[in-house]
Structure formats: structure tokens, C-alpha cells
N, C-alpha and C positions, 0 to 999 in steps of 0.2 A: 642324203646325197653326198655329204662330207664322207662319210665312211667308205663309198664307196669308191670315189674318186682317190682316198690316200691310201685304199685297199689296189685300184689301179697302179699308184705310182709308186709303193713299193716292190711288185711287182715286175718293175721297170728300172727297179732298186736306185729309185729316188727318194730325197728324204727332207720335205719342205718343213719350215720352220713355224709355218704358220699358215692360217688359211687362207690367205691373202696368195702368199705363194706357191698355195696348191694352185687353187685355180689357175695360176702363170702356168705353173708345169705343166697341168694338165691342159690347158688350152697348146704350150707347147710340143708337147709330146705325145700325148693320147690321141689330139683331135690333129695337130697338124703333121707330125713327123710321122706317126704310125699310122695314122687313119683309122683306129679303132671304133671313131665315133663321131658322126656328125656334127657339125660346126654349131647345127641350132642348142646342143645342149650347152657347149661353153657360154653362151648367150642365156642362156635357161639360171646356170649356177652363178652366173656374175651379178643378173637381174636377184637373184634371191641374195647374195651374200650382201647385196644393197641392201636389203628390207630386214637382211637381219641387221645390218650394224644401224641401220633407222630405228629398231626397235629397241635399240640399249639405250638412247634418246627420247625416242617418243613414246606417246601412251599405245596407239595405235600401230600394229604388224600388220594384221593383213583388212583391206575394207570392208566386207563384208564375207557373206556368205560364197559368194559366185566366186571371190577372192581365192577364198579357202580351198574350195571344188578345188580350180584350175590350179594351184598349187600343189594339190593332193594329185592328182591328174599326172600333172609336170613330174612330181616327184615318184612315181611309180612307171613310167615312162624311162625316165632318166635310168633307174635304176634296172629294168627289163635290159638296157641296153650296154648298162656297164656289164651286166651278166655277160653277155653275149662274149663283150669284148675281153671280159677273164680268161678266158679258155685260150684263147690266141696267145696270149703272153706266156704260156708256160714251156 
């Protein structure tokens, strides 16, 4: 989802420093000023970039199986829809 979101913000010839501040940008700029992409996935990437910086800490990433699904799910979602919204930006 990383890739794809700083594939969006170049794009938009932005150039964050960090993943932290992608997700800003792109919550600011893809989801809200262009409307490229609905609101549930900034909420989608925020939720994961939690669970990643959880797992640079903890033994556990994701709970279980059902975990993994809907993450895989979420992330191939996510990703159909940055498609979409690629084409618009050129």
C-alpha cells in the first residue's frame, strides 16, 4: 500500500519524508483535496501503519488467521483503487 500511495503523491509531485508523512499528504491531498479516493482507505492505511510500528516492538503483527485474510483483502482493495485513481493524475 506504501508504494502505492507515494507512487500517488509523486504524482501530485509531492515528496514526503517519511511514512508518517505520507499518509498526512495523502490523507490530505488524494483523499481530501482531489477526491481520488475515499475516506475509508486513509482510515485503512493509518490502522496498518499502527500495526506496523506495533510490530517493530512486539512479537505479534497480525492475530490470527482471519487477521491476515482481511488485511490481504484491505490491501488488494486499497490497491484496485489507487489504480483507478493513477490515471486521473496525469
Amino acid at each position: 500500500m506504501y508504494h502505492a500511495v507515494f507512487e500517488l503523491l509523486a504524482r501530485l509531485e509531492l515528496s514526503p519524508r517519511s511514512q508518517s508523512g505520507a499518509i498526512a499528504l495523502f490523507g490530505k491531498h488524494v483523499i481530501h483535496e482531489e477526491e481520488l479516493m475515499d475516506e475509508e482507505f486513509y482510515g485503512k492505511l493509518s490502522r496498518y501503519q499502527a500495526k506496523r510500528q506495533e510490530a517493530d516492538y512486539e512479537v505479534v503483527f497480525l492475530d490470527d488467521q482471519e487477521d491476515a485474510e482481511r488485511f490481504l483483502r484491505d490491501a488488494e482493495e486499497f490497491l484496485k483503487e489507487a489504480k483507478k485513481a493513477a490515471p486521473e493524475l496525469q
